[in-house]
C-alpha positions as CSV (number, residue, x, y, z in Angstrom):
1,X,120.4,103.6,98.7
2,X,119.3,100.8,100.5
3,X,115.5,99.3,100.5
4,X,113.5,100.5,102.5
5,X,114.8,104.0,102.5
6,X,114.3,105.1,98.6
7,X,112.4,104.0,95.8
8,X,113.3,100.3,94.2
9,X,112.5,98.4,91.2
10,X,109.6,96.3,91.9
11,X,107.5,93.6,90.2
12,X,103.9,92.4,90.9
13,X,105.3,89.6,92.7
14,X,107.2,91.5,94.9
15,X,103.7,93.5,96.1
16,X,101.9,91.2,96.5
17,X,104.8,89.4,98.7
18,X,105.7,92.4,100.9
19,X,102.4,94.3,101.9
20,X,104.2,97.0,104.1
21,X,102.9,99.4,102.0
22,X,99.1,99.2,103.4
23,X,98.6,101.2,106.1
24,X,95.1,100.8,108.1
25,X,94.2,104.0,110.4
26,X,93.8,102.8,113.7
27,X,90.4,104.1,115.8
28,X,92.8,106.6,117.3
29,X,93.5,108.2,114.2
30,X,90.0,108.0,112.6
31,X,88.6,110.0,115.4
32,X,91.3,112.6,115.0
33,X,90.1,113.1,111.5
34,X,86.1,112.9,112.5
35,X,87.1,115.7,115.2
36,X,88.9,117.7,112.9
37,X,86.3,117.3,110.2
38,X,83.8,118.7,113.5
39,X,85.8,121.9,114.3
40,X,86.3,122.8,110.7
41,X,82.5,122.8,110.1
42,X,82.0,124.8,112.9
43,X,84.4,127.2,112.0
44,X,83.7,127.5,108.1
45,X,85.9,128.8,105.7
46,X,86.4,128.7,102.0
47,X,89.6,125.5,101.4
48,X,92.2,127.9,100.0
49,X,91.8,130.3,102.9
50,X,92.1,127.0,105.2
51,X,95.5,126.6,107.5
52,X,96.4,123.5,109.9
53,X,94.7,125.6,112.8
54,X,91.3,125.4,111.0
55,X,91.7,121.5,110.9
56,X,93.8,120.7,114.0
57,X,94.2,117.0,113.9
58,X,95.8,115.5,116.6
59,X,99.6,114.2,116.7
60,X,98.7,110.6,115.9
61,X,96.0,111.4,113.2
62,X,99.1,113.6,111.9
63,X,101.7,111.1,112.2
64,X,99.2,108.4,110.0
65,X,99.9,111.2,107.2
66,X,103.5,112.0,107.4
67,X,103.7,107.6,107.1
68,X,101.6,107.8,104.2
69,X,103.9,110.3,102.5
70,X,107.3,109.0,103.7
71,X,106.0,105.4,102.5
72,X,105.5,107.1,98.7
73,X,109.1,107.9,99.2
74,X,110.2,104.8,100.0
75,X,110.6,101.2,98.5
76,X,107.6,100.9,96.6
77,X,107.2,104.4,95.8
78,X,103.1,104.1,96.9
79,X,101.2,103.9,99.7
80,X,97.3,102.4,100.1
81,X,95.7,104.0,103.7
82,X,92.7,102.4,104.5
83,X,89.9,103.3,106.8
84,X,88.8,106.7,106.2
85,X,85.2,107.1,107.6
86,X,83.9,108.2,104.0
87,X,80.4,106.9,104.7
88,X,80.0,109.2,107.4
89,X,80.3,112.4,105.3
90,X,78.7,113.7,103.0
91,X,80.3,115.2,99.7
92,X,80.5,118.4,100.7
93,X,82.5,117.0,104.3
94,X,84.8,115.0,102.6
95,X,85.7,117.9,100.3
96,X,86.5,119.7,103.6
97,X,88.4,116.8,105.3
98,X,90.3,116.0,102.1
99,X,92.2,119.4,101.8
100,X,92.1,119.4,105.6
101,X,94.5,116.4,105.6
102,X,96.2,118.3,102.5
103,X,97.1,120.5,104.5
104,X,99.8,118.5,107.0
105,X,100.6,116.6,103.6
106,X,102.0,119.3,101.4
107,X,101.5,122.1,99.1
108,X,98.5,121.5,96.3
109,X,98.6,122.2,92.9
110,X,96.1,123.3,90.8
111,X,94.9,120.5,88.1
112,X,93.0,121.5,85.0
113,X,92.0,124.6,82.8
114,X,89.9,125.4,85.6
115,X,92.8,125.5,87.8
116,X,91.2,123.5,90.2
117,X,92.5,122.0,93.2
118,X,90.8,119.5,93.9
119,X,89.3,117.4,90.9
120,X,86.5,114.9,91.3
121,X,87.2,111.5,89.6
122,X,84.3,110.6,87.9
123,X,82.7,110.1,84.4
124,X,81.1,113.4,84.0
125,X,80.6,112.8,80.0
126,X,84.3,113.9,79.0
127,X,85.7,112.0,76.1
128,X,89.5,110.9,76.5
129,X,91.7,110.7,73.3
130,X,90.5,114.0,71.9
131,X,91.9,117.3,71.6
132,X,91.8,118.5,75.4
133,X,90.8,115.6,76.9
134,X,91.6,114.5,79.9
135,X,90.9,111.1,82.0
136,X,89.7,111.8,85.0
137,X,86.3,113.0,83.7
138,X,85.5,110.0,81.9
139,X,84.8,106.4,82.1
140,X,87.2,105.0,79.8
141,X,90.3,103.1,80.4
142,X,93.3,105.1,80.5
143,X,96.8,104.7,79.0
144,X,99.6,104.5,81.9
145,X,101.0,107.6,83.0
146,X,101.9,109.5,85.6
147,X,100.7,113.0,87.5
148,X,101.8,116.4,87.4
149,X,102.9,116.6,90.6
150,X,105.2,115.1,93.4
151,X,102.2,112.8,95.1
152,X,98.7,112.0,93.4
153,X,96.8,111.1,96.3
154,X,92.9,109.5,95.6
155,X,90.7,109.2,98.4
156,X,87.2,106.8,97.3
157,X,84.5,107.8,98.1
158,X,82.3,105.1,96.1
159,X,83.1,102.4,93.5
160,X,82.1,101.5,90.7
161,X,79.4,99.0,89.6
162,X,81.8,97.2,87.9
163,X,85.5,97.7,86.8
164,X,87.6,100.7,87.3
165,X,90.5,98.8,88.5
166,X,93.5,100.6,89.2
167,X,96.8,100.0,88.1
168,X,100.3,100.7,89.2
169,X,103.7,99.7,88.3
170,X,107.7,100.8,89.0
171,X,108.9,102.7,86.5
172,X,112.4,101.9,87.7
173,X,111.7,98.1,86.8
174,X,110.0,99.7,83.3
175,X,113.7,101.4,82.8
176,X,115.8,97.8,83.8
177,X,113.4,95.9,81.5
178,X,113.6,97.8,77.9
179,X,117.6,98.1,78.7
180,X,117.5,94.2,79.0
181,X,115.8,94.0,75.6
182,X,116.8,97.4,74.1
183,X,119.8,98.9,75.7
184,X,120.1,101.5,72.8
185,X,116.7,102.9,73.3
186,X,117.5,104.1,77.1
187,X,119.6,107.1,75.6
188,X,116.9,107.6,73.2
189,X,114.1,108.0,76.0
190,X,116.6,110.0,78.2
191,X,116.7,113.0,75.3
192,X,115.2,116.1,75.5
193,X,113.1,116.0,72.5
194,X,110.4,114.8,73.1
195,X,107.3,116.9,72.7
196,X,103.7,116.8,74.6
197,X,100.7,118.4,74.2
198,X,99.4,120.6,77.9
199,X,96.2,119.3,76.6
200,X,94.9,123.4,76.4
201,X,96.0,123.3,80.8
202,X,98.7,125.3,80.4
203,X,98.9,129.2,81.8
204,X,98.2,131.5,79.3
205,X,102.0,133.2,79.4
206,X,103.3,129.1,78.4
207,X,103.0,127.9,74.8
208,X,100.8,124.9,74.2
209,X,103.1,121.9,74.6
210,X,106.6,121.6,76.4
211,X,109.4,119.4,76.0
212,X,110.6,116.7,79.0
213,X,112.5,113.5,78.4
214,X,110.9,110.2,79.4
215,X,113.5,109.2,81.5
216,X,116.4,110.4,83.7
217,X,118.3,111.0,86.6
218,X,119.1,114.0,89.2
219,X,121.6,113.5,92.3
220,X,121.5,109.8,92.6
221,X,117.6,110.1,92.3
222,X,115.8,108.1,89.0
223,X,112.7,109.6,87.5
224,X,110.3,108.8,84.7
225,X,107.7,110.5,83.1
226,X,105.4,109.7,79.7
227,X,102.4,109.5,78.8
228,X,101.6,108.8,75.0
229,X,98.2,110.0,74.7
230,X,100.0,113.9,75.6
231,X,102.8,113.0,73.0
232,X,100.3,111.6,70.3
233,X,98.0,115.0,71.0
234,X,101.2,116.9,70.3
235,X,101.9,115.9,67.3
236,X,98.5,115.5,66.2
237,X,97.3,119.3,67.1
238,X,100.5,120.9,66.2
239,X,101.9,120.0,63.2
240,X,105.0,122.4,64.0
241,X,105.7,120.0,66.5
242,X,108.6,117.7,65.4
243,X,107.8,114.3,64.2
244,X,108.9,111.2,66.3
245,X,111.8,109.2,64.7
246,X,111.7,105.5,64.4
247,X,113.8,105.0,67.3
248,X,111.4,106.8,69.3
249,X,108.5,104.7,68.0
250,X,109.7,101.5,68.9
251,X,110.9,103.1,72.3
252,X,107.1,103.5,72.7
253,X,105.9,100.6,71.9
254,X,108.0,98.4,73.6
255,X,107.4,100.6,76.7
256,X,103.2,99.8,75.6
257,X,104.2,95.8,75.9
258,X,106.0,95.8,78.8
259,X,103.9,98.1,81.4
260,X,100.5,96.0,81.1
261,X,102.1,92.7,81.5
262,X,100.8,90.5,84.4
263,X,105.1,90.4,85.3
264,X,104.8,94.1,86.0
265,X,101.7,95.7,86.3
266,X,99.7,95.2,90.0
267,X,95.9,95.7,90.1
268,X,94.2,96.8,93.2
269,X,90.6,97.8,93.6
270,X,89.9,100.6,95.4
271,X,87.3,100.3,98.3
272,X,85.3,103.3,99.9
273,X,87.5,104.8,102.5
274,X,91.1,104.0,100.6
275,X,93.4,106.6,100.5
276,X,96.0,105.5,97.2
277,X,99.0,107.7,96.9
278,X,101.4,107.6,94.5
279,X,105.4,108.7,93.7
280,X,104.8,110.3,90.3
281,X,108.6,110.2,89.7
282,X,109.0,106.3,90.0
283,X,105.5,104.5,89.4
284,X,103.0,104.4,86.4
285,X,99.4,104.6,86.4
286,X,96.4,103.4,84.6
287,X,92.8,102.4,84.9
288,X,90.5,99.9,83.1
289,X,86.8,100.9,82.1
290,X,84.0,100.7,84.0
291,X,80.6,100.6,84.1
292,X,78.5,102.9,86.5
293,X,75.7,102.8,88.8
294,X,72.0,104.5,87.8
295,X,71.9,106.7,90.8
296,X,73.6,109.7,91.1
297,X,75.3,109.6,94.9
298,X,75.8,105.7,94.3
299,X,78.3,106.7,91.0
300,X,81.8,106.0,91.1
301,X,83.6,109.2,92.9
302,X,87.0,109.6,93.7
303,X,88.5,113.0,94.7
304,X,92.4,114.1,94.2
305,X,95.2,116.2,95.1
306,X,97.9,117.1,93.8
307,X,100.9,117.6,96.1
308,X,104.0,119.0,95.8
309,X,106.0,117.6,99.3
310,X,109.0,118.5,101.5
311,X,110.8,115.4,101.3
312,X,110.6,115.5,97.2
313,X,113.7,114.4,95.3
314,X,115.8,116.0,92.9
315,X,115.1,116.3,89.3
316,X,117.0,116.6,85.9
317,X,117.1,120.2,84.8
318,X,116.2,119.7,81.6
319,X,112.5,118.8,83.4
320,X,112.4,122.5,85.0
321,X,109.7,123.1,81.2
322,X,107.0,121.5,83.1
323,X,108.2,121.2,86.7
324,X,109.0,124.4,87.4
325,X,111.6,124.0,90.1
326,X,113.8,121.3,90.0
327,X,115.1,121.4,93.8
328,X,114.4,118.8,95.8
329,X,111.6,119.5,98.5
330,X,111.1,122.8,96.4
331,X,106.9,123.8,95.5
332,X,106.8,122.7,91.7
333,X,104.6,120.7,89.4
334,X,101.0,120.9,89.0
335,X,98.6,122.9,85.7
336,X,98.4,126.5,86.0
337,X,95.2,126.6,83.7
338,X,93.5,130.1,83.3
339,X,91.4,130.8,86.0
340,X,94.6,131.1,88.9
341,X,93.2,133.4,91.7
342,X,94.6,135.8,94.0
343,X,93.3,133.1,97.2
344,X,95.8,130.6,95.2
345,X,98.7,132.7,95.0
346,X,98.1,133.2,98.5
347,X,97.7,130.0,99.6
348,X,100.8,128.5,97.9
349,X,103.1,131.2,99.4
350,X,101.5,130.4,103.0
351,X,101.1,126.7,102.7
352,X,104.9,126.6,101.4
353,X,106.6,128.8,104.7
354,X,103.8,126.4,106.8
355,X,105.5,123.0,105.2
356,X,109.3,124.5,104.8
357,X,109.1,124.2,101.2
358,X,111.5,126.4,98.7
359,X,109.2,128.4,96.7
360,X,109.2,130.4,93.9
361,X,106.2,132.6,91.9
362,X,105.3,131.0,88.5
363,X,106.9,132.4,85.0
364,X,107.2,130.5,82.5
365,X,110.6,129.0,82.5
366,X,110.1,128.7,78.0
367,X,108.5,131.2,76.8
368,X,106.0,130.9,73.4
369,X,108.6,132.9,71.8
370,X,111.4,131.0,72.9
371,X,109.2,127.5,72.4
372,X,109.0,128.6,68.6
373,X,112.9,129.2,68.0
374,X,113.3,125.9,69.8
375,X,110.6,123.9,66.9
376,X,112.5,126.0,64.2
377,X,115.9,124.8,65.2
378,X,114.7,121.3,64.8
């Protein structure tokens, strides 16, 4: 793998050397998405009944995309697009245009309880480190994590009055750094048992937490995923749920030094119009607080997708508990929740032959039945 063609470990030096990863949409392009946004008004229909031909962007508004997602792919394993004409739409538009440009990116995924697809990121009350909770709803600063799905993308519609900063770093330089200091720890967060909670998103068929290491690899490919409030919330709502050893502990917390630090953690602010997409495999997330505007349309509002992609890499198998489908390029990831319609089943099976994609219908691949003989072995 060479750079420039797969992901790489990176620093904050190294991002804020090497901006390649900023993409700025051309006039060109931006009319291609105000046009598109046009016909799709014009021709109304409701998002998960949408195709491409019901948002026809033109070749290079669809080619400012296809970079976007093959630059999350790539060295840096995120991708900043800036110049979407958000101040010309309204909400309601932007909804439209977002999933519109969804639609040429990939395959999306439903996101919450509600299974949603497309979740507005703003503090609607919703408290964080509680039983349930969940970040994007809330104000508060988040731990780093990653998304349940191949590509978060977050489009900004308005900032905040102050703070809100986002924050990204490699998860492939997170790996390098605790086996500097801790080599014995990396077999430790490469096991499969380590427990998180679905924070009450799972499908009803799926028992309440699952089990996926914190690290690994899959055909030459290095992925990550953690996120300690989920593995906190398991063991605090569950008590079935095995307890962590020390090993496991100090795995965490050395992970808890290292991903803030200035040496590897890059802060960006997002401005109205950004487009930030991320490679949930090989980067970490956060946010710091913030503090809102009085008026309602001037709040901070960012909107998301999910999206499972066609140029995906492979993963471990042990990660097919929460992924689904471990194939590269295959239709995978995301929250079932318990409101899943027939228009979603639809959609994912249509969107999926439009984009390529391998795909298979949910089940469960552990069981609640199976999920308590596993708890009881341990």
């Amino acid at each position: 793998m060479s750079i420039g063609t797969s992901p790489q470990s990176w620093k904050t030096a190294d991002v804020e050397n090497d901006k390649s990863w900023i993409l700025r949409l051309t006039p060109e392009e931006i009319a291609g998405f105000r046009d598109a946004l046009a016909y799709a008004k014009s021709h109304p229909k409701e998002l998960l009944d949408m195709t491409q031909a019901d948002y026809p962007l033109p070749p290079a508004s669809r080619a400012a995309l296809s970079r976007a997602i093959g630059t999350t792919q790539g060295r840096w394993g995120m991708c900043l697009v800036k110049g979407f004409p958000v101040d010309e739409w309204t909400e309601a538009e932007m909804r439209i245009a977002y999933w519109g440009m969804g639609l040429y990116m990939g395959v999306g995924r439903t996101q919450n309880r509600m299974s949603e697809v497309i979740n507005d990121v703003r503090d609607a009350g919703g408290s964080y480190k509680v039983k349930g909770g969940r970040g994007y709803n809330t104000n508060a600063g988040l731990d780093f994590h990653q998304d349940s799905a191949d590509v978060v993308a977050l489009l900004c519609r308005r900032t905040a009055k102050a703070g809100g900063t986002s924050k990204v770093m490699s998860s492939i330089a997170l790996r390098e750094r605790v086996g500097e200091l801790r080599p014995e720890l990396i077999p430790v967060l490469e096991e499969n048992h380590w427990f998180h909670s679905f924070q009450n998103a799972q499908d009803p068929s799926q028992p309440a937490y699952y089990r996926c290491p914190l690290m690994g690899r899959a055909g030459g490919f290095f992925c990550a995923r953690t996120n300690r409030k989920n593995t906190v919330a398991a063991l605090r709502d569950f008590p079935e749920v095995p307890r962590l050893t020390p090993l496991q502990e100090e795995a965490l917390d050395l992970m808890d030094t290292i991903m803030p630090s200035e040496e590897f953690c890059y802060s960006m602010e997002l401005e109205r119009g950004d487009m930030q997409l991320l490679n949930s495999f090989v980067t970490l997330h956060s946010r710091t607080p913030f503090e809102d505007f009085e008026q309602p349309d001037e709040k901070r509002h960012l909107m998301r997708l999910w999206l499972s992609i066609p140029s995906s890499q492979p993963l471990p198998p042990q990660w097919a508990e929460y992924w689904g489908d471990t194939r590269a390029g295959a239709v995978r990831g995301g929250v079932r929740g318990s409101a899943i319609t027939e228009a979603f089943l639809q959609y994912e099976k249509r969107q999926a032959e439009a984009m390529g994609m391998p795909f298979t219908s949910f089940k469960p691949v552990v069981t609640k039945e199976e999920m308590e003989r596993i708890v009881a072995a341990h």
